[in-house]
C-alpha positions in Angstrom: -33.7 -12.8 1.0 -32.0 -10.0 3.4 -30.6 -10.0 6.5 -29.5 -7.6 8.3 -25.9 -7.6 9.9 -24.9 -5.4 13.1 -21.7 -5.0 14.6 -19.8 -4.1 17.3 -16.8 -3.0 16.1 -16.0 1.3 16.3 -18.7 2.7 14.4 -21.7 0.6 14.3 -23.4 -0.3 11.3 -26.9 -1.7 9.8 -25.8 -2.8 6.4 -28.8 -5.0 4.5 -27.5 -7.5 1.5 -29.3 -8.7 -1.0 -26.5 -12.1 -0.9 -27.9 -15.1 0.7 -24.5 -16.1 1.5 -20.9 -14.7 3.5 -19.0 -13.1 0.6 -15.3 -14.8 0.0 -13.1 -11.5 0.4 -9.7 -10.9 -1.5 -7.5 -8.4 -0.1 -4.5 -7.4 -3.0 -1.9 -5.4 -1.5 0.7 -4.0 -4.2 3.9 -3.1 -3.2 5.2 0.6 -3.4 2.8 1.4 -6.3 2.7 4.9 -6.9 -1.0 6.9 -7.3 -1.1 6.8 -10.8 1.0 4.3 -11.9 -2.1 1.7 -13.2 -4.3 2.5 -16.1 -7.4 3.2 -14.5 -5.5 5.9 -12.8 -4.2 7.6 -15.1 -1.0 5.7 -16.0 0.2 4.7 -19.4 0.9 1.0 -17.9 -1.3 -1.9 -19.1 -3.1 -3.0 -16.5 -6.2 -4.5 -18.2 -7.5 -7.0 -15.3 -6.9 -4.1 -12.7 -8.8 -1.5 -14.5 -11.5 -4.5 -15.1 -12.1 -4.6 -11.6 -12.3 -0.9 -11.3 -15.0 -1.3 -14.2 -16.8 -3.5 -12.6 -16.7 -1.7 -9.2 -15.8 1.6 -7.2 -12.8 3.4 -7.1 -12.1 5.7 -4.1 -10.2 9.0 -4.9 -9.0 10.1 -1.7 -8.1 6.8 -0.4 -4.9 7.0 2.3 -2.0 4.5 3.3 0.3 5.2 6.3 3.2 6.0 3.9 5.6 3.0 4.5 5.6 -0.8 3.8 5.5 -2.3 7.4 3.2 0.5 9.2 1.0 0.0 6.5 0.4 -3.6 6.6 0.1 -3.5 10.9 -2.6 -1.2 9.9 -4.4 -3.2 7.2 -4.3 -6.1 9.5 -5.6 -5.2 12.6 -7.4 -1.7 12.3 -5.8 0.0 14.4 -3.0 3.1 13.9 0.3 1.6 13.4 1.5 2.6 17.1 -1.2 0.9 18.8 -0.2 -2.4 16.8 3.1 -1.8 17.8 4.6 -1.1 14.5 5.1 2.5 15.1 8.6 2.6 12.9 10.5 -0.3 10.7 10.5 -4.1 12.0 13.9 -4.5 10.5 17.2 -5.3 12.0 18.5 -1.5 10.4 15.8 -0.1 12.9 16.8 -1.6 16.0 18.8 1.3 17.3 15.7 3.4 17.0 13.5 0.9 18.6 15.4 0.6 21.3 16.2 4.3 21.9 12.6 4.6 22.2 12.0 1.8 24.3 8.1 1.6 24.1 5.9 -1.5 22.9 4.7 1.1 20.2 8.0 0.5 18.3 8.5 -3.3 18.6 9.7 -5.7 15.8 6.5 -7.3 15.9 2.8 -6.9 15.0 0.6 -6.6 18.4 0.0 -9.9 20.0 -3.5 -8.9 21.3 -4.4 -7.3 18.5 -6.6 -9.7 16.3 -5.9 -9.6 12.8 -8.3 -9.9 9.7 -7.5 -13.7 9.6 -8.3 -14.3 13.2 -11.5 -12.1 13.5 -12.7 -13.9 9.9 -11.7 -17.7 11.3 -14.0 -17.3 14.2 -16.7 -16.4 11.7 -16.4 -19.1 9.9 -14.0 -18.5 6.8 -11.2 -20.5 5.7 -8.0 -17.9 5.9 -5.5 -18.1 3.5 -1.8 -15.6 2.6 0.3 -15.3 -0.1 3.1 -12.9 -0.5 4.8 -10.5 2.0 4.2 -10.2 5.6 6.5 -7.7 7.0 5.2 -8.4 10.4 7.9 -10.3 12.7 10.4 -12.7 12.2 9.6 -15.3 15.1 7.6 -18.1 14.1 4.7 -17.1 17.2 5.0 -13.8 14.8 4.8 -15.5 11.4 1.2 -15.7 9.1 0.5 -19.0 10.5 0.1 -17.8 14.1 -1.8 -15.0 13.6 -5.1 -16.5 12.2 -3.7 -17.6 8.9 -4.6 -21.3 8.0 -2.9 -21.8 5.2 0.4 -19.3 4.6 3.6 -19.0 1.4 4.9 -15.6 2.5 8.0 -14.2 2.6 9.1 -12.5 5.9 11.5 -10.2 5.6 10.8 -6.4 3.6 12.2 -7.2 0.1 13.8 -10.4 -1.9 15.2 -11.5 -4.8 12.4 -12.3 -7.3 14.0 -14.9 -8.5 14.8 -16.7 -5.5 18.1 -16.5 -5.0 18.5 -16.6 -1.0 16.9 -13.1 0.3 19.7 -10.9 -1.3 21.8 -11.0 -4.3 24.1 -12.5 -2.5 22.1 -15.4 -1.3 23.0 -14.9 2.2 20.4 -15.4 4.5 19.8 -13.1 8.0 16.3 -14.0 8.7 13.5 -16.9 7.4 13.6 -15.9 4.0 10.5 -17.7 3.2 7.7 -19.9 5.1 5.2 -22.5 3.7 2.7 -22.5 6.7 4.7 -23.4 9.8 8.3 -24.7 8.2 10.9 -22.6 6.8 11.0 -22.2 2.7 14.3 -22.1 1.0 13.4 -21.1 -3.2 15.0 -22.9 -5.2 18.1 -21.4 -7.2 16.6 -21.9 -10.5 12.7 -21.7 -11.7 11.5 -19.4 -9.5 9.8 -16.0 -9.6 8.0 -14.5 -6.7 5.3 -13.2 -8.4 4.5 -16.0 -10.4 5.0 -18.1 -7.1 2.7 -15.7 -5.2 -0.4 -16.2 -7.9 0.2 -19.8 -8.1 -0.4 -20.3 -4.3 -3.3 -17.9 -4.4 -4.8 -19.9 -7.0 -4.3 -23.3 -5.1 -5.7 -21.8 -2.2 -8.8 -20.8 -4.5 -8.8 -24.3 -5.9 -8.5 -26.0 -2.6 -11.6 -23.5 -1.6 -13.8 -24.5 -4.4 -15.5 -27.5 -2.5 -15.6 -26.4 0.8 -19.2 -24.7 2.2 -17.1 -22.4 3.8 -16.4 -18.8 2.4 -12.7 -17.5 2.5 -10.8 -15.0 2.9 -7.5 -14.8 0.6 -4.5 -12.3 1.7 -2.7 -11.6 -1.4 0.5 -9.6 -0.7 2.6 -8.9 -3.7 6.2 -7.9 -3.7 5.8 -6.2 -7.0 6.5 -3.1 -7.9 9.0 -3.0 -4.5 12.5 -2.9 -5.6 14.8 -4.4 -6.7 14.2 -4.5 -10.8 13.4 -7.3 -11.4 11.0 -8.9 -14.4 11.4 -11.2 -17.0 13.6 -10.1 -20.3 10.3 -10.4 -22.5 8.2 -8.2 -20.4 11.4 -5.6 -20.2 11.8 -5.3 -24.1 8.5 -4.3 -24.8 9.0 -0.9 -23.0 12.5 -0.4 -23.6 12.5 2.8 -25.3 9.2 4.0 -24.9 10.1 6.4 -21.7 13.5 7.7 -23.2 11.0 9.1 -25.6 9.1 11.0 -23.4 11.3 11.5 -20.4 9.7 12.5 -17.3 8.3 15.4 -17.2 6.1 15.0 -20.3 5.5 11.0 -18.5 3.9 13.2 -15.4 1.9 15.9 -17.0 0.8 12.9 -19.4 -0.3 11.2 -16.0 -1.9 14.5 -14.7 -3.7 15.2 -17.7 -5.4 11.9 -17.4 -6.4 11.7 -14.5 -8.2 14.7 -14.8 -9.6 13.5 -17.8 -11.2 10.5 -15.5 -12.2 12.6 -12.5 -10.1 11.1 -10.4 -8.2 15.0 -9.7 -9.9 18.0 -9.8 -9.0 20.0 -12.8 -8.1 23.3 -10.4 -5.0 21.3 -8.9 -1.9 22.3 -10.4 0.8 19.7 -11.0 3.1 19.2 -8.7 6.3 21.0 -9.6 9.6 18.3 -10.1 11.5 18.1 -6.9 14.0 20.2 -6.5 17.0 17.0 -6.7 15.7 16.3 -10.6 16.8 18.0 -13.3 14.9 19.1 -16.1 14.2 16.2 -18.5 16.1 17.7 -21.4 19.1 19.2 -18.7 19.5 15.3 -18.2 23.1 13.7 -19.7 22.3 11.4 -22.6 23.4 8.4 -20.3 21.3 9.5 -17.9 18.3 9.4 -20.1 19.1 6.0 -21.5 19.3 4.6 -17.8 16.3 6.2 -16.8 14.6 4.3 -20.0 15.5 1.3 -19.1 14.2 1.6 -15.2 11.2 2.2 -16.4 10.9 -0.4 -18.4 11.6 -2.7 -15.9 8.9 -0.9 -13.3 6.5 -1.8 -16.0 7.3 -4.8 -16.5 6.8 -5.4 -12.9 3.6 -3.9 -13.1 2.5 -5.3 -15.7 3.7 -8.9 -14.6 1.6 -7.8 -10.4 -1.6 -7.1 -13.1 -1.1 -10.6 -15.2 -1.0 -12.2 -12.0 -4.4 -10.8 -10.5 -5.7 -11.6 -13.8 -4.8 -15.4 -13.3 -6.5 -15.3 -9.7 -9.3 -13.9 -11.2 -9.8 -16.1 -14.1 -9.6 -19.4 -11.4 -12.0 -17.5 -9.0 -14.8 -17.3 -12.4 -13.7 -21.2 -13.1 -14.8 -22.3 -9.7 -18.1 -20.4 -9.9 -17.0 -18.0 -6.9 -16.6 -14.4 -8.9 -19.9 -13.0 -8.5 -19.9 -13.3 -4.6 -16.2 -12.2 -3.9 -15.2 -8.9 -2.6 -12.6 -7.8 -4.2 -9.8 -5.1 -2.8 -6.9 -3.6 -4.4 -4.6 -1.1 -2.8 -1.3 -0.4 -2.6 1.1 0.0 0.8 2.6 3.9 0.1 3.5 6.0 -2.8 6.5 5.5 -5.4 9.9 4.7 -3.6 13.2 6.8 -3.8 15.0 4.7 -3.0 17.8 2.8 -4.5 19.5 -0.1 -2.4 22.6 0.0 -5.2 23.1 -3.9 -4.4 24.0 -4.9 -7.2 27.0 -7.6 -8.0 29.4 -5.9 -10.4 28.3 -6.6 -14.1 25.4 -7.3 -13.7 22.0 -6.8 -16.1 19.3 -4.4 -14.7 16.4 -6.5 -14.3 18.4 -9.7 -14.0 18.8 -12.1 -10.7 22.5 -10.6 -10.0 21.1 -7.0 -10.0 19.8 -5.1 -6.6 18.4 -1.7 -8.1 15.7 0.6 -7.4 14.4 3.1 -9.6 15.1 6.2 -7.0 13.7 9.1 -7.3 13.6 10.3 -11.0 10.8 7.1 -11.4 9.5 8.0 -8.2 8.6 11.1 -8.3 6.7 10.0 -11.9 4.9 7.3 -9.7 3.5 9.5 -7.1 2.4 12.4 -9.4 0.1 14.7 -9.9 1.6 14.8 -6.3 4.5 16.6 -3.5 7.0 13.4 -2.3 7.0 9.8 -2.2 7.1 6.9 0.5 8.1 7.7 4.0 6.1 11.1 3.5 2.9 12.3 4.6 2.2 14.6 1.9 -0.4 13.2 -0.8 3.0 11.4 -2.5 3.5 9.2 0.1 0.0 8.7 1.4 -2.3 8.5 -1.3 -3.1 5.1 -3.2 -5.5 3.6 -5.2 -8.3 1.7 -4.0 -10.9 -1.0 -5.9 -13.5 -2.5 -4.5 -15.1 -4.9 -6.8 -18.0 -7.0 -5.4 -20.6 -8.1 -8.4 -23.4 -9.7 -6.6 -23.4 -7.0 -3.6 -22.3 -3.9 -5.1 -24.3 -2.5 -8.0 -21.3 0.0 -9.0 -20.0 -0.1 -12.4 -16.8 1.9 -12.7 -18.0 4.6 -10.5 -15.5 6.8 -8.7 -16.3 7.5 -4.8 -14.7 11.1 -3.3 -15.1 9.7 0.2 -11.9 10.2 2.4 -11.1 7.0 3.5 -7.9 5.0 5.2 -6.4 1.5 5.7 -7.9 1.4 8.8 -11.4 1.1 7.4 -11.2 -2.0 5.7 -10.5 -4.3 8.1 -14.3 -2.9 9.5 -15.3 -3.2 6.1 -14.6 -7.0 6.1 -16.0 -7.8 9.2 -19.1 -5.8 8.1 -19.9 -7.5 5.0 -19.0 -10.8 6.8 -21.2 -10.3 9.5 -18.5 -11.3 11.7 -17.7 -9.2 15.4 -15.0 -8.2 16.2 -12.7 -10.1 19.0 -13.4 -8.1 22.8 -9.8 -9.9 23.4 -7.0 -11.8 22.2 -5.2 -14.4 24.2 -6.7 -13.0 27.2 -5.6 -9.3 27.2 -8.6 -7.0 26.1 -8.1 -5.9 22.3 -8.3 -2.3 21.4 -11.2 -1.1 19.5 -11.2 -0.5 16.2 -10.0 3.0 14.7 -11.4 2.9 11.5 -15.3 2.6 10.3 -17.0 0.7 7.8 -16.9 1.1 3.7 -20.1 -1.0 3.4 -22.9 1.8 3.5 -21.2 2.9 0.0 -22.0 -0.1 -1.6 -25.5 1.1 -1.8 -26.2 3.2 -4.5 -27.3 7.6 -2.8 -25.2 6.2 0.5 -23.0 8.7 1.8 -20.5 7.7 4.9 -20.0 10.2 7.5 -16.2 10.2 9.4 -16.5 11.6 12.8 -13.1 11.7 13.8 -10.3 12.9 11.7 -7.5 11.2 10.3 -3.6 10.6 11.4 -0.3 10.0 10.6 3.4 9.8 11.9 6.4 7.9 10.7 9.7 8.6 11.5 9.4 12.4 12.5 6.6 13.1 9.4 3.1 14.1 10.6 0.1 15.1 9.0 -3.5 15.5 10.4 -6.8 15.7 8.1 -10.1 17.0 9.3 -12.8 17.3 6.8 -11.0 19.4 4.0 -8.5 20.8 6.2 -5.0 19.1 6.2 -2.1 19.7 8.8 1.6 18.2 7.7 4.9 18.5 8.4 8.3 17.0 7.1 10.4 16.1 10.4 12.5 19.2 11.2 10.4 21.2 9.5 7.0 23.8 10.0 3.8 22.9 9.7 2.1 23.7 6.4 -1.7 24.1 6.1 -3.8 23.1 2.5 -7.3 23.8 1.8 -7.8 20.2 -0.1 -10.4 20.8 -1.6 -9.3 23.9 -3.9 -5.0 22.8 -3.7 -4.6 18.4 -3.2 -1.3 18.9 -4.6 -0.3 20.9 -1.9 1.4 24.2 -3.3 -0.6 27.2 -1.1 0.5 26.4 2.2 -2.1 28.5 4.1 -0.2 28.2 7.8 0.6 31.6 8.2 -2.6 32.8 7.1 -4.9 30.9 9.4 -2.6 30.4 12.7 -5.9 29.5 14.6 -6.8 26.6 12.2 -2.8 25.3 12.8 -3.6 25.6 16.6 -6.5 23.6 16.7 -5.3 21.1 14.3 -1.7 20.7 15.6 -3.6 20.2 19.2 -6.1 17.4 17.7 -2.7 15.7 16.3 -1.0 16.2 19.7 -4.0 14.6 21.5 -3.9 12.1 19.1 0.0 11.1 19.3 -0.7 10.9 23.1 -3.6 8.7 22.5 -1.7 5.8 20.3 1.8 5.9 21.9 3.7 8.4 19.3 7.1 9.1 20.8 9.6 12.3 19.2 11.5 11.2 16.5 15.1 11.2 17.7 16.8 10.8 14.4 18.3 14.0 12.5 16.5 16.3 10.4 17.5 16.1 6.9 20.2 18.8 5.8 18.2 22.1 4.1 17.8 21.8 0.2 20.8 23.0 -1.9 19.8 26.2 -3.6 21.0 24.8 -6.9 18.5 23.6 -9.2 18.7 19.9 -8.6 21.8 17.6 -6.6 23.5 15.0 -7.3 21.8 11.6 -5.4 23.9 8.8 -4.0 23.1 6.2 -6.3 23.1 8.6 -9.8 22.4 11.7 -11.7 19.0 12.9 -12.3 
């Protein structure tokens, strides 16, 4: 039986499934995962239940974030450009002084009150709504999952956390709600506790809890892992210890790089990325160095490892209550691998432990985001491009095909309401919403269905802006030129074509300008970084590289 499913949301679209009934949807957001940090793209990690979705669905190729955790997530949840849900820069408290410099509703501390979210748009089409993990979107409790559409919520509010519990920081004092359970405040307790492990465990209750009900659901599952700090359990830890010490990182990347062309996922005419100019050469590295980087990267798998084990549980309870073959399934991740290293740390303390506050900075960055230029914050291919999975047995027929479609965060909240049949909200709470920027994925799930983008696509965060039309991309680093890549012959970004083409930088700097009107961009009013240092690599604030 078929029935056909219209909307009014953006870009309209006639989608015909063979399902009788609403697919449950399960949207898996990973937390600064780098490009090719999970098996099925390219990565030496294992990551068995994430690369058996990826067999058992589509992978997308050119598949684009908005380069930081809380722009990204405004984004995902309402379809619209981070500005226009009013998360233009950082919801933090660190961030204030910029919000209010700017003054504007596109830089609040807040998600968009009229902008509907996922959960709202998919509760007035019936589904049961459900979050576990981070939120990232406002501190207030009429800002907190359970007000904007979420029935059932265990999220943590603020950016990062101790995995293990231990109040929000290593120093267990707490600035903000670290933790709600629906509509109360949740304290984790001092001992027994993991985050991740907490995360699945509510995911799988909220399955559970599902498995009776007529209703179809839609399951938000926000892990915190890989985000700093380093944290995973001592088992997972000493099974890599060693391993990367071995390779170092240089070999790691074009290791990475070699796979992925291997897989298709990177055209074999890209060159790798070169090492950023603040990392040394592996072997130019101090033998401390070396063992410290060995044993951040054992951790960062670890946590990887332990964000895979935990889909694989969710997974495994989704087959047990019968619901697998009519679930979409989506995994992404929020921006590219992180350089940065908080250094919080209480003095003595074990990497990986609950007393230590580390990140992995830029020499396991830069490894995360390869075969690409820069990392989170950035809107060259580092910082922007992610993985994505859809997985959907009963209404996609793909098995582990790659997709080359250029596609954003901002489509899959059109995507959901597609494949729900659900429209999207003309208001919220009585102010008229804003349409929807992005389109629908859904025509792909038919096998010879091509998806045509009529507008291109845009980014700004903190002073970095980029523009892609087609295969022509437009970016800049705040402070610095414009640079111009042909994408399709150089994704990794190394002939920067601006000077050459001058008319092409024109007409895509104005479609970016109209653009930044359009959504509420204001000039950055922070400082340009200093220039590079002409020597080979620097020394960062945290360590050596």
């Amino acid at each position: 039986m078929k029935r056909l499913i219209v909307l009014a949301c953006g870009a309209l679209t006639a989608l015909s499934l063979a399902a009788a009934e609403k697919p449950n949807i399960i949207l898996i957001l990973a937390d600064d995962l780098g490009f090719s940090d999970v098996g099925c793209y390219g990565g030496e990690i294992q990551t068995p239940n994430i690369d058996r979705l990826a067999a058992r669905g589509l992978r997308f190729t050119q598949f684009y974030n908005v380069a930081r955790c809380c722009p990204s997530r405004a984004a995902l949840m309402t379809g619209l450009h981070p500005h226009q849900a009013h998360v233009g820069d950082m919801v933090d408290e660190y961030a204030r002084g910029i919000r209010e410099q700017l003054n504007t509703s596109a830089y609040s501390d807040r998600l968009n009150p009229n902008a509907p979210t996922i959960a709202e748009a998919l509760r007035q089409a019936g589904y049961r709504t459900g979050m576990s993990g981070k939120w990232h979107l406002g501190y207030r409790t009429n800002e907190w999952p359970s007000a904007r559409g979420f029935d059932r919520s265990f999220a943590v509010i603020e950016g990062a956390m101790n995995y293990y519990g231990y109040g929000m920081q290593h120093t267990g004092i707490i600035t903000n709600p670290p933790m709600v359970l629906d509509h109360a405040v949740y304290i984790p307790p001092r001992e027994g506790f993991f985050a991740t492990d907490a995360f699945t465990d509510y995911a799988v209750r909220f399955i559970n809890e599902s498995a009776t009900d007529k209703k179809p659901f839609f399951l938000y599952l926000a892990y915190t892992e890989p985000h700093w700090p380093l944290h995973a359990k001592p088992e997972n830890i000493a099974k890599h210890r060693g391993r990367y010490r071995t390779i170092g990182w240089d070999k790691l990347r074009e290791h990475r790089y070699e796979r992925l062309k291997l897989l298709g996922i990177i055209d074999a005419r890209w060159p790798l990325a070169p090492r950023p100019v603040n990392v040394r050469p592996w072997e130019q590295a101090t033998p401390e160095r070396q063992a410290e980087w060995d044993e951040e990267m054992a951790v960062y798998a670890a946590q990887v490892e332990e964000l895979d084990h935990g889909i694989g549980q969710v997974m495994e309870v989704l087959s047990k209550v019968g619901r697998e073959e009519n679930t979409l399934v989506m995994f992404l991740s929020d921006n590219g691998g992180a350089a940065e290293d908080p250094n919080r740390s209480l003095p003595g303390s074990i990497l990986g432990a609950r007393e230590s506050y580390r990140g992995y900075g830029i020499g396991g960055a830069h490894v995360s985001s390869s075969p690409f230029r820069k990392t989170k914050k950035f809107i060259h291919e580092g910082g922007i491009a992610a993985p994505l999975i859809l997985c959907w047995p009963s209404g996609m027929p793909h098995r582990g095909q790659l997709t080359h479609t250029l596609s954003h965060i901002i489509d899959l909240m059109p995507t959901c309401l597609d494949v729900a049949g659900a429209s999207f909200p003309k208001a919220l709470r009585g102010v008229a919403a804003w349409p929807l920027e992005g389109i629908s994925l859904a025509p792909l799930f038919k096998p010879g269905q091509t998806l045509s983008r009529s507008q291109p696509l845009f980014w700004e965060h903190e002073g970095h802006t980029g523009v892609r039309n087609g295969k022509w991309k437009l970016v800049a680093t705040f402070g610095e030129p414009w640079e111009l890549y042909d994408m399709e012959a150089d994704r990794t970004e190394l002939n920067n074509l601006a000077e050459l083409q001058p008319q092409r930088v024109r007409e895509l700097r104005s479609l970016y300008q109209d653009w930044a009107r359009r959504v509420g961009v204001e000039p950055w009013p922070g400082r340009p970084p200093s220039p590079a240092p002409k020597k080979p690599f620097e020394k960062s604030a945290a360590r050596n590289n």
